[in-house]
Structure formats: C-alpha cells, structure tokens
N, C-alpha and C positions, 0 to 999 in steps of 0.2 A: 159538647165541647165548649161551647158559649154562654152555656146554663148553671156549670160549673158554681158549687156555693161558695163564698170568698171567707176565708181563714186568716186571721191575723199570724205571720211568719214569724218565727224564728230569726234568730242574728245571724245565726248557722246559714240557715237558707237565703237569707238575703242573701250574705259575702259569697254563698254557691252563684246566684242569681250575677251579682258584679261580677265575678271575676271568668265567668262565660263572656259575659258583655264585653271585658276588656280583651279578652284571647279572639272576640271577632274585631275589635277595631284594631288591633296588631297585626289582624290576619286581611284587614280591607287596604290596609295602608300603615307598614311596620313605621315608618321615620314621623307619620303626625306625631304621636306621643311623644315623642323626643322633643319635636321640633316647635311645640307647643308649649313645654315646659322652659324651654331655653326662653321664648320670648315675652314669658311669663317674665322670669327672670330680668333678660334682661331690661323690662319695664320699671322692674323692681330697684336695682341696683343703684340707678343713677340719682333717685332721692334720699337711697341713704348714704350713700359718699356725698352728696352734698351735704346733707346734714350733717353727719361727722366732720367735713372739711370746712362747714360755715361754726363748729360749736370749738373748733381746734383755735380758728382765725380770731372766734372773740377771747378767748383764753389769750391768746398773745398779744392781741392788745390791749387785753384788761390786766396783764401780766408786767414783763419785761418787754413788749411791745420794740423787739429788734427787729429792724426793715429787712436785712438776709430772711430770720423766717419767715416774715409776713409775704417777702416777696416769693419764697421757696413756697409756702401753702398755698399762695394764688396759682401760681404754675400748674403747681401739680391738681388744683379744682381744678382748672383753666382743662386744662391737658387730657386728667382724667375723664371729662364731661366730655370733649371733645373725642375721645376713645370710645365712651362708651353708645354717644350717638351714631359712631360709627359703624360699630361692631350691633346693635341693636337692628339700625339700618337692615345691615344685613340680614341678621335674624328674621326680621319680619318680612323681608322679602320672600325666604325659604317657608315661611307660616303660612302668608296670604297664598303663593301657590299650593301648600298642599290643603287649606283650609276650600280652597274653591276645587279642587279634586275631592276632597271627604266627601260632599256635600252628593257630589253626582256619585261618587265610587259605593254609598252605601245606599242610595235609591235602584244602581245598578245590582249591588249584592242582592236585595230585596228581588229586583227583576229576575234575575238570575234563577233564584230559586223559585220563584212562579212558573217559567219557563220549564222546570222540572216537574212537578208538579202532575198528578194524572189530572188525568181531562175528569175525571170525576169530580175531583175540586174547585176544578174552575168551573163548572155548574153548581155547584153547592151556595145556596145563598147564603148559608152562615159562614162558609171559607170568604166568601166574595165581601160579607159584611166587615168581617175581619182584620182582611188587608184595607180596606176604605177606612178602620179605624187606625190602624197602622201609620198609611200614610197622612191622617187626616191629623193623628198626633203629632209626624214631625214636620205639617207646613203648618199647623198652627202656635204649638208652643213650644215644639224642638225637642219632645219626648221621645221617650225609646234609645236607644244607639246612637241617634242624635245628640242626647243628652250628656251623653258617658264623652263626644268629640269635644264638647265643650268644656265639659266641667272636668274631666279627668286635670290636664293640663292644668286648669285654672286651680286645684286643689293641691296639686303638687308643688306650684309655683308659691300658695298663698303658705304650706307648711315651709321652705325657703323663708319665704319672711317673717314666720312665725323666730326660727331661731335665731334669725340677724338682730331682729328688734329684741330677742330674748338675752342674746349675747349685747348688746350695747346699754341694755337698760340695769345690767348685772350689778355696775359701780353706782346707780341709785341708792343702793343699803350702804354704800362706804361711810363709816364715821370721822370725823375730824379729830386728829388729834392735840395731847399736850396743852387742853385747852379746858379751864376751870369754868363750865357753867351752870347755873340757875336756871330754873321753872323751865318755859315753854321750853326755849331754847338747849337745856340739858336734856328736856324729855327727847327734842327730835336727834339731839346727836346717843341717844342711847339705844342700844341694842332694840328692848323695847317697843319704841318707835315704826322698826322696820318689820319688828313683827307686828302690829296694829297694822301699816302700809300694807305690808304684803296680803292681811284678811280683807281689807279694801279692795285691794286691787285682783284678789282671787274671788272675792265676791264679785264684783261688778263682773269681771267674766264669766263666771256661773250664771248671773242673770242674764248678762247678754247672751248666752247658750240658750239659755230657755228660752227667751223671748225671740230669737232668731228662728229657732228649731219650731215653735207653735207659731210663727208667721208663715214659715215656709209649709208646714203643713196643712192649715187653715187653707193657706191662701191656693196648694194645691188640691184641696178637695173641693173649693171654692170655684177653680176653675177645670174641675171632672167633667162635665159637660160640653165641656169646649171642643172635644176633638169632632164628637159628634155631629155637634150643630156646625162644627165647621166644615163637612158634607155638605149639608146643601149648600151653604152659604159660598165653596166653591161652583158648585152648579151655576147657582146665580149670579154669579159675578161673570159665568164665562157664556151668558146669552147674551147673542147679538144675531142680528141680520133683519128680513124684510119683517117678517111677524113682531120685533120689537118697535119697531117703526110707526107701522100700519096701526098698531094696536095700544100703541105708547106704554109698553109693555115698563119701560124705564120708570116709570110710576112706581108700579109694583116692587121694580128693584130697589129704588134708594128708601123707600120706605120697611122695604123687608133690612136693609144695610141698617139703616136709622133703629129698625128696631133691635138689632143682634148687636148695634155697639154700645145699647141703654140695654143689653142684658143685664138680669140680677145677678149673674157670677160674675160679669166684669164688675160692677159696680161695688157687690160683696168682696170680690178681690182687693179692687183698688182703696177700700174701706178697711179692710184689718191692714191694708200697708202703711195708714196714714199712720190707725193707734198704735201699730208696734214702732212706729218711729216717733210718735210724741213720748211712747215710754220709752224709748231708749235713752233720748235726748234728756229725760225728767230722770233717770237713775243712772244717768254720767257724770251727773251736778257735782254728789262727795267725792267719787274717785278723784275729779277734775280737781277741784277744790285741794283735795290733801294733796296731791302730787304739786301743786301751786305751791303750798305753805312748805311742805319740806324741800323739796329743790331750792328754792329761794333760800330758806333759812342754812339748810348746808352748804350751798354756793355761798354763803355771809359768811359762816364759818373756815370756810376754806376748806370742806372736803373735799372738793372738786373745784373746776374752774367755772367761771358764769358763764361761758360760753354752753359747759352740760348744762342750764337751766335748758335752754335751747333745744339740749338734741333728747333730750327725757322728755321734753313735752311732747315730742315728737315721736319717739320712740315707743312710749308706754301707750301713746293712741292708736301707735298700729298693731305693738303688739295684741291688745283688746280684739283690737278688727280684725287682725289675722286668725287669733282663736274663733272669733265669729262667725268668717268665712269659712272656716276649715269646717266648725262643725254645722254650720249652714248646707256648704257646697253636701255634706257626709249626708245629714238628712234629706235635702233635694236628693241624693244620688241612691235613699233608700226609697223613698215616695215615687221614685223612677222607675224602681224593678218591678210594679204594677204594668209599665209601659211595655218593658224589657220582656215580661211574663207574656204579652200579645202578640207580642215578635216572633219569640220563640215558639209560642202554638205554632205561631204559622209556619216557620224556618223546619219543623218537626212533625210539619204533615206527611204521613208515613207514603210510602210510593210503593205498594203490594201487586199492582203487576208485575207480572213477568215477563221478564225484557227477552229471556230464549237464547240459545245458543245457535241454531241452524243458521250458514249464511240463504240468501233467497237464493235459486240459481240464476244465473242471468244468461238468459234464452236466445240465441239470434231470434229464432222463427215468434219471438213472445207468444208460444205456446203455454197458457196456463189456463187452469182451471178450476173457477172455484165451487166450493158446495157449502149449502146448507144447509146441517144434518139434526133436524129437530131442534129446531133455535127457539127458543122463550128467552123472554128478558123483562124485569122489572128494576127500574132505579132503584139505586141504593137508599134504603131507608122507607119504602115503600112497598105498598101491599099489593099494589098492582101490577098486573100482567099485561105491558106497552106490546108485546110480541109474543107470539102463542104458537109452537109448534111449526114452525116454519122451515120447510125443504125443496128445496130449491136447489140447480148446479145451473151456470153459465161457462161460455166462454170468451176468452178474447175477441175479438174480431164482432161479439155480439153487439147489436145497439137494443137498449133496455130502455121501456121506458118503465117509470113503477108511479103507478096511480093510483087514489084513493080518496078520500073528504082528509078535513083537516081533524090531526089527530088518531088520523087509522094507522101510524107507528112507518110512514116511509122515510123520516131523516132518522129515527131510533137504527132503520136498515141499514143506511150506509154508516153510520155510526160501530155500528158492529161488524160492517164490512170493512172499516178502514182501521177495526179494531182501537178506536179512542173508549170503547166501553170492551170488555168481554161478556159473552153469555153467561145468564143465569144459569140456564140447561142449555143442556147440547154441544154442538162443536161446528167451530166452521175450518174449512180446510182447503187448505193450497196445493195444487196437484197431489190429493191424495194426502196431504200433512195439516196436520191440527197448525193451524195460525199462529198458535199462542209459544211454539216451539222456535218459530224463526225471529234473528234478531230485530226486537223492534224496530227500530230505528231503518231497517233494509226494510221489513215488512211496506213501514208508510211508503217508503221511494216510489214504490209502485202503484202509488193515487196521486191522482192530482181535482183535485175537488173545487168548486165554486160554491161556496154556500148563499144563500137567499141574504145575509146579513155581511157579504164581505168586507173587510175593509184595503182600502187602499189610502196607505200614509202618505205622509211630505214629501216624500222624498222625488229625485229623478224619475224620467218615463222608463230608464234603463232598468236602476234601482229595483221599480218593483216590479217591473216584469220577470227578471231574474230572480227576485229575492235574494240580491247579495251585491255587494260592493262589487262585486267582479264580475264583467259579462261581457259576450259576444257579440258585437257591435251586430255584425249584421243578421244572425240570430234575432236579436232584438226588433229587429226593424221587421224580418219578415213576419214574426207572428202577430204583430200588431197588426201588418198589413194583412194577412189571413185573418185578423177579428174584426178586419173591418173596420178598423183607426186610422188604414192608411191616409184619407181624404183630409183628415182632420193635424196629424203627425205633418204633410206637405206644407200646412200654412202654417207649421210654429217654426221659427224665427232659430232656437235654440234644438229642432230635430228631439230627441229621446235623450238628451242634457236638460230637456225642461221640466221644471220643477211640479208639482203639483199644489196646491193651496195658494195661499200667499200670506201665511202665519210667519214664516220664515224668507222667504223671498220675494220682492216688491214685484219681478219680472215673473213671476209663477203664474199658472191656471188654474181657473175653474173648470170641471168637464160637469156637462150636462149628465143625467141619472145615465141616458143610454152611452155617452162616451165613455164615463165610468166602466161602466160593464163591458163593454169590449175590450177595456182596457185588464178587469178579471181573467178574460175569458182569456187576452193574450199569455199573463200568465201560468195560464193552466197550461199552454199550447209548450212554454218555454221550458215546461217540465222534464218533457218529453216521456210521458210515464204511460207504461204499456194499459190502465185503465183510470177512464176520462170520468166524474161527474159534475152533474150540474144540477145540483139541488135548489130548484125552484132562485135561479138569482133575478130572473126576470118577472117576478112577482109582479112588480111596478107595471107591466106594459098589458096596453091589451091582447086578447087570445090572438087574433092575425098578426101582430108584431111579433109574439113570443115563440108563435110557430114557426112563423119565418127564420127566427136566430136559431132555433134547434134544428133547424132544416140545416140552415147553410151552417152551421157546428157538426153536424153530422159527417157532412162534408171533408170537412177538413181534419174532422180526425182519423178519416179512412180506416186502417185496419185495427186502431185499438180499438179496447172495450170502451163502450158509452152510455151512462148510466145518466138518462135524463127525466129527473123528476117532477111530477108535476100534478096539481088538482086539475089542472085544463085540460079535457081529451084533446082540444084539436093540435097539441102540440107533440101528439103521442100515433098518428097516423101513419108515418115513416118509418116507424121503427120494427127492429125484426119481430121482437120481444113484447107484448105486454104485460106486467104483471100487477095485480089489482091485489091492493089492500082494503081491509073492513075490519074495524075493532080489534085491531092489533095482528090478525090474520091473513093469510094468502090463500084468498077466494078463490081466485081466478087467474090464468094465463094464458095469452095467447093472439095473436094477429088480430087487429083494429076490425078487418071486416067478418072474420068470426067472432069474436067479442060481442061484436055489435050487432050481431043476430039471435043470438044466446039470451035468454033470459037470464037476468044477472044482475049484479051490482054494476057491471061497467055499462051494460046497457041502460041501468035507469040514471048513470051519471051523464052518459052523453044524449041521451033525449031532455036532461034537463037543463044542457050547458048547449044544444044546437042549433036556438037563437042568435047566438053569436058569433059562432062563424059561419052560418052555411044562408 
C-alpha cells in the first residue's frame, strides 16, 4: 500500500482526484464554499469601485469639472465604500465562524473514519505511518483537504477578479478619434498598436504562468520532506515534565528546533521564492513600460479621460495577477492531489469484517457460554502461528486466570475473544453460535476490558468512567468507590466534575499510576458487562500489590465472568480457573494447587517467580 511506484497522472485523473476532494468539503461543511468565495469577493470589490470612482472624479475635474458631479461622485465613493465595509463586515464574520469549524470539522471527519476502521489497521504500522503523514501534512503546510478549504474559495474569488479587471481594462484598445496624426503618436492611436499591446501584455501573462506554475512546484517538492520531519519535530516540541528538567533535556530541543528551521527544504524553498520574484519583477519592466506610454499618449489624445490613466494602471496589474493566481492556485491545487491521494488510501481502508446479523440475547440469569473450537491465529501479513489449536469453553460466573511468559499469545486471546481480530482457523462461539454471526457492535457490549496500556483523557471523573457525556450521578460514585477511589474522590473539592490533567483546566488533577487504575477499573465496573477482563493493567506494581487488586476485583465483580491475565502466578491463586499458555499454545489447565504439583510449564513458572511473594 505504502510501496506503491509513483506514476506521473493524467489531467483526467487529477480533475477525478479534485473533484472527490471538493464533494467531501461540501459534504464536511456545505455553506464554507459559499461563504469563502463571498468574502473573497467582497475583499475584492471595494478597490475596484474605488478605483473606477477615483479614475471617474479625475476625468471630471480634468473635464468640465461641475461641482453637482463632483459632489454626486464623492457621495456615491463616500457611500458606496461605506456599503461595502459594511456588508463585507458581515461576510467575514459568517467566514471566520465556519473557517474555525472547517479546521476542527475535517480533523473530526479524519477521526471519524479511524473510529471505523478494523482493529487490524490500527495495529498496522504502515496504516498508523499513514495517518501521522496525513495529519503531519495538514499541521505543517495545510495539505490535503486542508488545502482544497483554502484555496478552493481563494480560486474562485481570484477568477471574479480576473473578469472585473478584464471588463475595465477592455476601453484600453479604444482609439481616438477625427484626429490627424504622425509617427509615435499615430502608431499608438492605430489599430496596430493594440495589437503589439495586446502580445505584450499576453506575453507577460504567459511568463508569469510559467514562472508562478515552476515556483510553486519547485518550491512544493522542495518542501516533500516536511510533513515527515514534521513527526518528530511535533514529538519534540510537546516534551515536558521532571526528565526535561533533571536532565536539561531543553538543550536537546532548541538545538534539534534550531536544526529543522536551517533545514535544506526551508532554505531550498525560501531560495527559489526570492529568484522567481526577482524574475517576475525583471519581466514586468516592458509590460509596465508600454502600458505607461500608451495610456498616457491616448489620455493626451482624448481617447479616454486621464483619470483612465489611473484605473489601467491599476487594472491591467491585477488583471496579470489574477491570471497568475488563478493559474498558481490550479497548480498548487494539482501538486495537492499527491496529498489528497494519502487521505484517500486511508478514508478507503476497506472494513472486510463481518458485522452479522444475529441480535445477542440478553439473559436475566447472564447465562452464557463461550468455546473455543480449534482456534489458530496468525496476524495479517505474517507467517506466524501467535495461537495454535486452541479449545477451550468457559462460563459466566467463571473467574480465569490465563498465564504464560511474555509472548506465549495471552492478549492475541482475548483479542479474539472480544473478536477485535477473527480466527485464522477455527471458530469461537456464543452459546452454541459462531461469533462472527452476531451483530458486532452487541457482540462487544458484553466485554468490558482493562488493557495493560489504557488510557484515560481530560476529560471529568464522570466522563470517563461512563465513557459518555451522559451519566448516572450516583452510578459514578459507587463504582469508583468499589475501585477503591473512594478515599481519594472525598478530598476533591469538585467530587467526579473533576477534571483530569491540567492541559485544559488550571483546577484539574494529576492521579498517581495507582489512582489512575482504579480509576480504569471503575470504568470497567460502569459497564456493567456480563464478562470482566483485566489484561495485565497492573503491570506497574509489584507481585503482593497486584495480587491484592485482583483479589479485591474479583470481589467485586461477583457473578460475572473474570478473565484476569497475568505473567505473575501469585496474582492467579484465587481464581477458579487456570489456564497456562506456551508458544502460542494451551498447555495446561487447572486450580493453582494442582498446577502447582504437576510437572509443567505452570510449575517451573512459579518456582521461578516464588521469591517474591512467598
């Protein structure tokens, strides 16, 4: 997917490539496009009525210079400027709100569809590399879909000016008439003339295409590098705490910052931006020049008034600039669809599970039961066999422990227990029913898991014990107090409204590794899901702490199932269950003090672990 050899496209495929791009920014946010092009516009508007209303005023007083119109022409600048900073006002008011909604609405889109997403992918380091270049592209140079929020609008806006300046500079070619003259002066008022003008000034826009179009691509492959490096260089910018301190780690950072902002692509960037603007500046010379000499000479003439000297000078430079931009904005916006092209890999990572039809039943007694009928498994893209032949049935009300060294396939288990992977072989099944038949999404209801890496956001103590804006006040309270928070929940100030971090709120906390994890474990409790695991979250602690929390967890979840994993025997004593992993295998099952008489795998794990607690 990632390896893919890169092919110079077609125009065909690009416009396929944009015009996907622009059906998801209609589809993230329909009224930006609109609303972006209006105040494009109205940016636009108010210097060329000025212009035309200042080239109108010198014509009348370089004319018949009557004070009604001069004073009617001020009015109406007066008026009209005053309209249009009005109505602009507005506009950009309606801009700046949905410009700061785009920004979050398509980082959300992105989320969205990760949230989709099989669990296969989000272990996959070239999916994971993917999105890192994804968003790495639009917090460092606003590529991707980012790119299309920007520039679409400002493209749309700039072909507007293209035709305003195009319609005002039209009476440039007018000739003077009834009027006998010689040499220069007859050459400019002759037809002739405006055809030499017109190859000038089509010329100079040709070049400026060229030269705009090879800045902007130069200067984008110049800076291809950037998104990547701009990976770490977010990493680095967001360490902080005692180890940067202790260790004056800050060193490290401004000199790694020092080194990435004297990179060779910024520099190489900023370097083809100077020379395409000294040659822009150096091949505007003659355009400039002829449009000087003939406006002048045909305002002396009287083809027009001297006030058009005025609005031609002015005109003809945006017209320039407008073609410029237009076909600038066009080629950023085709050097883009490389961006566009890594979105879409990912927006189109296919989702080949099957989600199933069956609803789960839902049990008073949560009688259920599950089995494992010759289960093998190896990750996707791999030769190896993580699990091998594996049969096994539990039930409810069971407490499990599942034991092993690291790496003998016991998170691969509940993995395929909680069905985030399917079996390679075999089948597992829910009273009697293949797994992969019930609807997803009911299937998970019925876990509620603690993994050894959990996390816990910013949010409320409510928040995440729930996992939802909306919760049961006293719900909330008791299962903390059953994880053993309650002590700690007493002395905050703010109860389970208290915040977590203090990224976001000054009045927030820090919990300790253990308050953390009770704080996990509450939410596992809040679930309320007829089977409980707890994959090694207590990693961190020692073998007598960690027993202890599986002890009094056992506890507490009374008749459900309880699947507590662990490499530690002594936190596997209590349990009804033992079942012993080896090289991906199930060795062994069965009660801690027959285990532990057996010659075995479990026995040579806890005569090598019973140092430590006994």
């Amino acid at each position: 997917m990632m390896t893919e050899k890169k092919k110079k496209r077609t125009l065909r495929e690009d416009w396929n490539i944009l015009i996907r791009g622009i059906r998801i920014v209609l589809d993230i946010c329909p009224q930006y496009l609109a609303t972006h092009v209006a105040d494009r516009v109205m940016t636009i508007l108010p210097s060329y009525f000025a212009l035309y209303m200042s080239a109108q005023l010198v014509n009348e007083l370089a004319g018949e210079c009557r004070w009604e119109s001069l004073l009617t022409l001020a009015g109406i600048t007066i008026l009209g400027l005053f309209g249009f900073r009005v109505a602009g006002r507005a506009v950009q008011v309606q801009y700046n709100i949905r410009l700061e909604m785009i920004v979050r609405q398509e980082e959300i889109y992105i989320f969205d569809r990760q949230n989709g997403l099989e669990y296969e992918h989000l272990e996959n380091p070239e999916v994971t590399l993917l999105r890192e270049k994804i968003f790495a592209a639009m917090d460092a140079n606003g590529r991707g879909l980012m790119a299309l929020f920007w520039n679409l609008g400002a493209i749309m806006g700039t072909a507007v000016e293209l035709m305003l300046s195009a319609v005002l500079t039209l009476s440039i070619f007018r000739s003077a008439e009834n009027v006998k003259l010689t040499g220069f002066l007859a050459f400019v008022n002759s037809p002739y003339c405006s055809i030499v003008l017109a190859g000038i000034l089509l010329l100079h826009v040709a070049l400026s295409v060229k030269f705009a179009k090879e800045s902007t691509v130069k200067s984008m492959h110049a800076l291809s590098s950037l998104a990547e490096d701009n990976v770490l260089f977010q990493v680095l910018v967001q360490m902080h705490g005692e180890d940067v301190t202790i260790f004056d780690l800050k060193r490290i950072l401004i000199e790694e910052h020092e080194r990435r902002v004297k990179a060779p692509w910024i520099v190489e960037s900023n370097k083809i931006r100077v020379q395409y603007a000294v040659i822009g500046v150096l091949q505007s010379l003659i355009p400039d020049l002829a449009i000087f000499l003939v406006t002048a000479a045909k305002a002396f003439l009287g083809a027009f008034g001297i006030g058009n000297f005025i609005l031609y000078r002015g005109t003809v430079k945006r017209f320039v600039n407008a073609v410029t931009g237009l076909v600038s904005g066009l080629a950023l916006l085709r050097e883009n669809n490389e961006y566009l092209l890594q979105q879409y890999r990912f927006l189109d990572l296919p989702n080949d599970m099957y989600q199933g039809t069956l609803a789960v039943e839902k049990r008073d007694d949560i009688d259920y039961e599950i089995a494992f009928q010759d289960v093998s498994f190896r990750y996707p893209g791999t030769e190896n066999w993580v699990l091998r032949h594996v049969d096994m049935k539990f039930r409810v009300g069971d407490k499990l422990a599942i034991v092993g060294e690291n790496g003998s396939g016991k998170t691969t288990f509940i993995k395929l227990l909680c069905r985030l992977y399917d079996p390679t072989e075999g089948r597992i099944l829910l009273n009697g029913i293949d797994i992969t038949r019930y609807r997803y999404e009911e299937y998970l209801s019925l876990f509620s898991v603690v993994f050894q890496d959990y996390r816990l956001f910013q949010f409320s103590l409510a928040d995440i014990v729930a996992s939802s804006l909306e919760w049961d006040e006293e719900k909330v309270r008791r299962c903390l107090v059953q994880a053993g928070f309650g002590d700690r929940l007493a002395q905050l100030e703010k109860g389970i409204h208290t915040v977590l971090g203090r990224d976001y709120e000054n009045d927030g906390i820090d919990l300790s590794g253990g308050e953390a994890q009770k704080v996990a474990l509450a939410r596992a409790l809040y679930k309320d899901a007829p089977f409980v695991v707890l994959d090694e979250p207590t990693a961190a602690l020692d073998p007598i702490a960690e027993a202890a929390v599986y002890e009094n967890f056992r506890n507490i979840v009374e008749h459900k199932t309880a699947v507590f994993i662990s490499h530690r025997l002594s936190s596997c004593r209590f349990c009804d269950d033992i079942i012993v992993f080896d090289k991906g295998q199930l060795v062994q099952r069965g009660r801690h003090d027959v285990l532990a008489e057996q010659e075995g795998k479990y026995r040579q794990l806890w005569n090598a672990q019973a140092q430590y607690y006994t």
